[in-house]
C-alpha positions in Angstrom: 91.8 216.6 -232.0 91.0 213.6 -232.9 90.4 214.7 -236.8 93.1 216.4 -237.1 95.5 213.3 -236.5 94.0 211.3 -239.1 94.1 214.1 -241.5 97.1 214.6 -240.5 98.3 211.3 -241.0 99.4 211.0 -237.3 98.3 208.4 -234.5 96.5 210.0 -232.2 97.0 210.0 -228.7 95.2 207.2 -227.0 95.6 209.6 -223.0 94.6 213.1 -223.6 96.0 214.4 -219.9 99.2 212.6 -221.0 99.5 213.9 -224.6 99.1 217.6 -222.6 101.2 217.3 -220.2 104.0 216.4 -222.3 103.4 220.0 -223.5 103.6 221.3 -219.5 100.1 221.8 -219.5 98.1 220.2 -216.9 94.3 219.7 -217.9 93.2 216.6 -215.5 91.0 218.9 -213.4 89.3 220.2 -216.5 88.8 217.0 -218.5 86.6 214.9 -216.4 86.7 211.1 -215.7 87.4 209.8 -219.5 90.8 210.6 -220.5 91.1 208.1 -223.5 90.6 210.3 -226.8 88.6 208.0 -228.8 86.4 207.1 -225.8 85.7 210.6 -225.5 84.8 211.3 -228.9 82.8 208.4 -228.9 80.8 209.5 -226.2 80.3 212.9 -227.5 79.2 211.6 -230.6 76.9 208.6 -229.7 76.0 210.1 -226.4 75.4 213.6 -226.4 75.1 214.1 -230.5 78.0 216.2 -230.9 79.7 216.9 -234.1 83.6 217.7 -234.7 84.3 220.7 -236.3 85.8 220.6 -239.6 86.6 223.9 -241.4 85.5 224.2 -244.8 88.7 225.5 -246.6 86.1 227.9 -248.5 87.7 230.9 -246.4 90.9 230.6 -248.2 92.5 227.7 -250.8 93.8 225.1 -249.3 97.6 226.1 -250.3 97.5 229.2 -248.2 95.6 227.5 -245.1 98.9 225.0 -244.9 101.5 227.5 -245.4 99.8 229.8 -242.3 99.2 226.5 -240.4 102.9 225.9 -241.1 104.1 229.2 -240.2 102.5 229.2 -237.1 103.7 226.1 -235.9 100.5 224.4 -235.3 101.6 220.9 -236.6 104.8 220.7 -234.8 103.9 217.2 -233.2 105.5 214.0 -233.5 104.5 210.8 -234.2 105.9 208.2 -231.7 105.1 205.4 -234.2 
């Protein structure tokens, strides 16, 4: 989630039960205690060794992964900045 903000050229959100329930979706029971997004990735990283996925683009060009992203609305988010 994080990734896709920067590439997107968005600031992130700093609460990730906040940024979903502006959406009406209520995650606080599934998130566990750290709700700051850069803490959590942080600690995913450094502490457990996990790695963000990135697709590769290799599937299809890069023009026709924005026009399907585009079409299906994933991107629709505002920057409060």
């Amino acid at each position: 989630m994080l990734t896709l903000f920067t590439l997107r050229g968005k600031t992130a959100p700093d609460k990730v039960v906040s940024f979903f329930a502006e959406a009406g979706v209520n995650i606080r029971h599934q998130i566990g205690d750290i709700v700051d997004l850069r803490e959590r990735v942080r600690v995913a990283q450094q502490g457990l060794g996990a790695v963000a996925y990135q697709p590769s683009g290799h599937e299809r060009g890069e023009d026709e992964m924005d026009i399907v992203s585009e079409e299906q609305g994933e991107f629709d988010f505002e920057d409060e900045e």
